[in-house]
N, C-alpha and C positions, 0 to 999 in steps of 0.2 A: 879684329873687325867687330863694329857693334852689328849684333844680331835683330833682326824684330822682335825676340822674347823679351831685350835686354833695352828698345826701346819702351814696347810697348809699359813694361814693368817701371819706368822712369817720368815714362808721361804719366802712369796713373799713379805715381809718390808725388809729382810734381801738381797734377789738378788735384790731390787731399789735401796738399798745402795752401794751395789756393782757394778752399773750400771753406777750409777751419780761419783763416785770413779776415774774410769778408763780414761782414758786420753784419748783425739781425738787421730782419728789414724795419720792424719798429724804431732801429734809431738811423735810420736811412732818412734824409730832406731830400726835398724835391728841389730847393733854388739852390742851384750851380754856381759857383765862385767864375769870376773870371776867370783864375786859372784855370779850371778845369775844362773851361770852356775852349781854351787856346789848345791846351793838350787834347781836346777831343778833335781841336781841325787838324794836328798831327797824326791821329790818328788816322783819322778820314784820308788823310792825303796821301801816308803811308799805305792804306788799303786799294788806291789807285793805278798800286804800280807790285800788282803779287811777283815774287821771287820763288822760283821751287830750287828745294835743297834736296832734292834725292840723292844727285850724288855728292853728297857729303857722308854717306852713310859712314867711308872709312876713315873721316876726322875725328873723330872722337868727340867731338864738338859740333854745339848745333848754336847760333846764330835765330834770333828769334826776336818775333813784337804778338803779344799777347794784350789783348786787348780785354781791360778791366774797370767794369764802367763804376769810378766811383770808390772801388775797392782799394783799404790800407792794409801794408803787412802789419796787422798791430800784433800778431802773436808768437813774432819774432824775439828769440832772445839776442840782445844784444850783446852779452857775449861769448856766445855762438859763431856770432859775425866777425868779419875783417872788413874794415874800410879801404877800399879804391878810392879815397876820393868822394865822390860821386856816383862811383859803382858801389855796390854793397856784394861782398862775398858771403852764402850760404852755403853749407854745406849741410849736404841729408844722408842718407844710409848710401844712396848707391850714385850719388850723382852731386855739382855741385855747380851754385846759380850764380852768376852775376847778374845783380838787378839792377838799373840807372833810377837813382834817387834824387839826382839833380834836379834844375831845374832846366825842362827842352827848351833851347835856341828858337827867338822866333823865328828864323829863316834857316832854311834848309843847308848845311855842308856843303859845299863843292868843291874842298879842294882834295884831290886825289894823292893816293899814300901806294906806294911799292917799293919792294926789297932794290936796292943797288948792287946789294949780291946773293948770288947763290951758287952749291954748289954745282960743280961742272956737270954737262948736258943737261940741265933744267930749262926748257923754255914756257911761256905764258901759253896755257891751252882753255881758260875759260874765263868769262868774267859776268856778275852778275853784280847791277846796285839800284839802289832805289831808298829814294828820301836820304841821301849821305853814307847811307849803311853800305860796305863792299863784298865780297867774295871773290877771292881772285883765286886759280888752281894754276900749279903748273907741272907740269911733267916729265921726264928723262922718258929715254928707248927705250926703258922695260918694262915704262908703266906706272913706276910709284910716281906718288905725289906731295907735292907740299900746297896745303889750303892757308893763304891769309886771307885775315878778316878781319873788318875794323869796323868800329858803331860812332857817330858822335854824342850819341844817347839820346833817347825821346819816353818819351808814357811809356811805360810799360814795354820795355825792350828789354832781353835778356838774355846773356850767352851761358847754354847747359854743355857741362863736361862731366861725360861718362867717367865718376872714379871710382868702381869697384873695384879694379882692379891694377890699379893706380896707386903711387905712393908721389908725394909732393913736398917738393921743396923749396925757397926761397932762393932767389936767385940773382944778383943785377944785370938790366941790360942798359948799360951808360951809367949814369944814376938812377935808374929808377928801377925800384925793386918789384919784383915778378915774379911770379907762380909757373913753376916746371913739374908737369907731372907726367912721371915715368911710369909704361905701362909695363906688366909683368912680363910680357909676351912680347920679345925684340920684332915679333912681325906686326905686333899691332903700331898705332901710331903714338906720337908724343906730344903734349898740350903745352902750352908756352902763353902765358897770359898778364898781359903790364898795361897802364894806362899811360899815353902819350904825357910828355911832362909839360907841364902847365895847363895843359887843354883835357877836358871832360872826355876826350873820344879813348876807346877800352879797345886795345888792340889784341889780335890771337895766332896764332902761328899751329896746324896740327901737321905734322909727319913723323916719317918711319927716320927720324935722322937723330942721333946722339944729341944731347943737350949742346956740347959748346957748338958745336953746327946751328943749333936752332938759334942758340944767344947772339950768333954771328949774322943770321938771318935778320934777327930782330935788332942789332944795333946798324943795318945799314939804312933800314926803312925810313925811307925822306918825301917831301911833298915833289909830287911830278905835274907837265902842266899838262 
């Protein structure tokens, strides 16, 4: 289970990255690029429709839009990173970032995405989306759960996975290769992260379920209307 010691200590590794990131303000300009201007009505639009993730606590995984006026990661090493694509994989001491580097859709996502399987007694008990972004929970009669989650990527959107305690490996689900990170602790949850093939949207899968279960999860995930 992530703790609040173990978030708190993740948010504040993740705002010094974002700190040392940002440019002096003397080489800051005041005239805005179209683009940026388009990615700040993304922004804006996303801020119209807040999403709370409390109980996500025990996904291991947190789903996020971080809003950065202006700001490049320029003190990224690049090979540090892993390219999604479109996503940019970071990894820090105790955590690890997917950032969308793409470029945002002028129009919002609408097509919805869920598992066609799962295993036995899991039914749907939450859903939460806004601007394309989803959260879906679902849950068996004892309680546990399986969180999917899927982005089609916008400004500054970014899914963090708690991996201190975590070991990750390379994985396919269909063709497309994926990131499985197994936690130490058979009670805590499992991260499972690949990006849809062809399309920009960064999918995640967190539970307490063995890898080929999760990969089974993730290869039946199809558009629903």
């Amino acid at each position: 289970m992530i703790t609040d010691e173990m978030l708190r200590f993740a948010a504040a590794e993740a705002d010094q990255a974002i700190r040392d990131s940002l440019p002096h303000p003397e080489d800051c300009h005041r005239q805005f690029s179209p683009r940026f201007e388009r990615k700040m009505k993304h922004v804006i639009r996303r801020g119209r429709h807040p999403v709370t993730y409390k109980y996500l606590r025990r996904a291991a995984c947190l789903l996020v839009a971080v809003t950065l006026v202006g700001a490049s990661w320029l003190t990224v090493d690049a090979e540090a990173r892993g390219a999604f694509f479109a996503w940019v994989r970071q990894q820090y001491e105790n955590f690890v970032e997917y950032r969308f580097e793409g470029l945002a859709p002028d129009e919002e996502m609408t097509t919805n995405f869920a598992p066609t399987w799962l295993p036995e007694g899991y039914e749907e008990y939450e859903v939460h989306s806004a601007g394309g972004t989803s959260i879906k929970t679902y849950r068996n009669s004892d309680g546990q759960a399986i969180h999917f989650m899927y982005s089609p990527g916008a400004d500054a959107t970014s899914l963090f996975v708690v991996s201190d305690q975590m070991t990750m490996e390379k994985v396919s689900v269909g063709t497309q290769e994926a990131d499985f990170y197994q936690d130490a602790d058979p009670e805590n949850a499992n991260v499972l992260v690949w990006q849809y093939e062809g399309e920009d949207i960064l999918f995640c899968i967190s539970a307490s379920l063995p890898r080929d279960e999760m990969v089974k999860i993730a290869e039946s995930i199809a558009a629903i209307p």
